[in-house]
Each structure stands twice: as structure tokens, then as C-alpha cells.
C-alpha positions in Angstrom: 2.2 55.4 9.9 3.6 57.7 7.5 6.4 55.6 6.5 3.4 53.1 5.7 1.9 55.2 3.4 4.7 56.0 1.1 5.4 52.1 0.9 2.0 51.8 -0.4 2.0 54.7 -2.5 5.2 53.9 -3.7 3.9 50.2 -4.4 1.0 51.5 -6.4 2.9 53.8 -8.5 5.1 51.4 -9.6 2.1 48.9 -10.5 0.5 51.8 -12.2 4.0 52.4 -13.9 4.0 48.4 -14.9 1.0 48.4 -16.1 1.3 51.3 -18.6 4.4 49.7 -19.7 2.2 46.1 -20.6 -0.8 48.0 -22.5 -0.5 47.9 -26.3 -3.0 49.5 -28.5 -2.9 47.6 -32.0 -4.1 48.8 -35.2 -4.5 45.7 -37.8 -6.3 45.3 -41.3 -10.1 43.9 -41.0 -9.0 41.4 -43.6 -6.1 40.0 -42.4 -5.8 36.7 -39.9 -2.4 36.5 -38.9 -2.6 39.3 -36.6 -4.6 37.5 -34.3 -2.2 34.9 -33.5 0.4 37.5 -32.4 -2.0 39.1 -30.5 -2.8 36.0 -28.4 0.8 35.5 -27.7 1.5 38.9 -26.4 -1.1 38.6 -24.0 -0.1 35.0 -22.9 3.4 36.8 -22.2 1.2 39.2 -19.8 1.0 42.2 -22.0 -2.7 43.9 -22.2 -3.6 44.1 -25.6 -6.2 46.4 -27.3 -7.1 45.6 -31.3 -8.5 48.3 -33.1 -9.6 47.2 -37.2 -9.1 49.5 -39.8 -8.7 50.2 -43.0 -6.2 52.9 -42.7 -3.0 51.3 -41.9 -0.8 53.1 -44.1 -1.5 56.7 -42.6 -1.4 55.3 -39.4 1.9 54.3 -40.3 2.9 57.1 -41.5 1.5 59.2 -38.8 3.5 56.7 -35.9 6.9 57.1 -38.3 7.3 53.3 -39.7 9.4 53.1 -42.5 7.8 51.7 -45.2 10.5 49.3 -45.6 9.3 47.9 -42.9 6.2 47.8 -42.5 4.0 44.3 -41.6 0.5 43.8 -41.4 -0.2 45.1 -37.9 1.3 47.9 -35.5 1.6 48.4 -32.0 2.2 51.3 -30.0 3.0 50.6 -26.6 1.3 53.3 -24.6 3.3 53.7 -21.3 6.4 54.9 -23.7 4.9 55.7 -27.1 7.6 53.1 -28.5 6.0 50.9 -31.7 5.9 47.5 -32.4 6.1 46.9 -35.9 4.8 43.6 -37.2 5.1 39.9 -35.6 7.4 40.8 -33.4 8.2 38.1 -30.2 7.4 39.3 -26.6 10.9 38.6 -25.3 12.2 41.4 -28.0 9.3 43.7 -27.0 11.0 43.5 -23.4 14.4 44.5 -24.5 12.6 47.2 -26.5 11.1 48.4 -23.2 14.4 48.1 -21.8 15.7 50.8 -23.6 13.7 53.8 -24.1 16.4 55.3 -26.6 15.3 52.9 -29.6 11.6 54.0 -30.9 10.6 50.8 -32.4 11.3 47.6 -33.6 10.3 45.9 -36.5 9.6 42.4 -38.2 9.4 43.2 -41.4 6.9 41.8 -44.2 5.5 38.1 -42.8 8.4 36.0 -41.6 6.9 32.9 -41.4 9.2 32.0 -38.5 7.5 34.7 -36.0 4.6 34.3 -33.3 1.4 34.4 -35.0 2.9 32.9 -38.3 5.1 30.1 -37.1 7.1 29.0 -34.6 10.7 30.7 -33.7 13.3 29.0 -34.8 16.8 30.9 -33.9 16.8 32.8 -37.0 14.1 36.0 -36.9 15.5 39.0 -37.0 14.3 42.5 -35.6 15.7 45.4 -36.6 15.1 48.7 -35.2 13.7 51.8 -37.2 17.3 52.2 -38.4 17.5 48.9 -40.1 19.6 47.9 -37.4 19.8 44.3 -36.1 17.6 44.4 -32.4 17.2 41.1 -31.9 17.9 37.5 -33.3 15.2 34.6 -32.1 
């Protein structure tokens, strides 16, 4: 019986564990459009996404420690690990970003037109982490 119990305990802590992992809190301009669309395909890839509108984007920026170099139109902080999701960034990346709880975000900087929410991927978006670093091609 007892060995039971662990498995579900065990079971739920890791779902609990999951699920902070999936929940993003998103902070986006009133005004702009585009964020919507990337919203929608995070949460057709599963992740739980929370919008909050505001007019304060740059000090939340600079609160959550986006370069300004690159800095989009919307950010997400993922709130199981704190890590941020700058701009139109694809899913797939935001798992590899997960993956690796050394890197603090990832970026698509400005409006790549060939990112979810603005286009469709073609092979040739880049990501680059908070360092300027390439993350991810897609």
C-alpha cells in the first residue's frame, strides 16, 4: 500500500512539475496584433498561456533583463523556471530552452516575418540567446 502511494505521489509531482514548466505569463502592447498569433501557437503546442496588456513593456523589460537589442513586441516568462521568451519565438525552440536551464532566455529579435504569429517558418529564423548567441535555426 505504501509503495502505492509514492507511485501516485510521485506521479502527481511530476505533473505538477510539467505543468509549471508549460505555463507562460505574457506581457504584450494593447496595440499590437501580431502577438496574438504567437500566442495561439504556443498553446496549440500545449503550453498554458496567460496574456497580460500593457503599456509598460519597456520596464518590464528591463525589470526581466532583455537586452534592448533584442527586444520584440511581446515577452514571456515561463513561470516553472523564470527563463524568458523574448519575441515570436517557435515552440520547438522554447523546448530546447526548457531543456537547458543554464541559458535565461531566448530571443527573436524585432518582427521576423518568417516566425509564428508573423509568417510561416521557413529554415532560416534565428534565435539567439541573451548573449547574442545563435540558439536555434528554424
Amino acid at each position: 500500500m505504501k509503495s502505492w502511494m509514492a507511485v501516485v505521489f510521485l506521479a502527481a509531482t511530476s505533473s505538477f512539475a510539467h505543468a509549471a514548466d508549460q505555463a507562460i505569463s505574457v506581457y504584450q502592447d494593447p496595440n499590437c496584433g501580431c502577438c496574438a498569433g504567437w500566442v495561439e501557437h504556443m498553446r496549440d503546442a500545449g503550453f498554458d498561456v496567460k496574456t497580460t496588456k500593457t503599456r509598460h513593456m519597456a520596464s518590464i523589460k528591463q525589470k526581466l533583463g532583455v537586452p534592448m537589442s533584442l527586444s520584440s513586441c511581446h515577452t514571456g516568462v515561463v513561470e516553472g523556471t523564470g527563463q524568458i521568451i523574448e519575441g515570436h519565438v517557435p515552440a520547438s525552440v522554447v523546448h530546447k530552452l526548457l531543456a537547458n536551464s543554464s541559458v535565461k532566455g531566448v530571443a527573436a529579435p524585432g518582427m521576423p516575418t518568417n516566425a509564428p504569429g508573423m509568417g510561416e517558418l521557413d529554415g532560416n529564423l534565428i534565435t539567439v540567446d541573451f548573449s547574442g548567441r545563435q540558439f536555434s535555426r528554424d
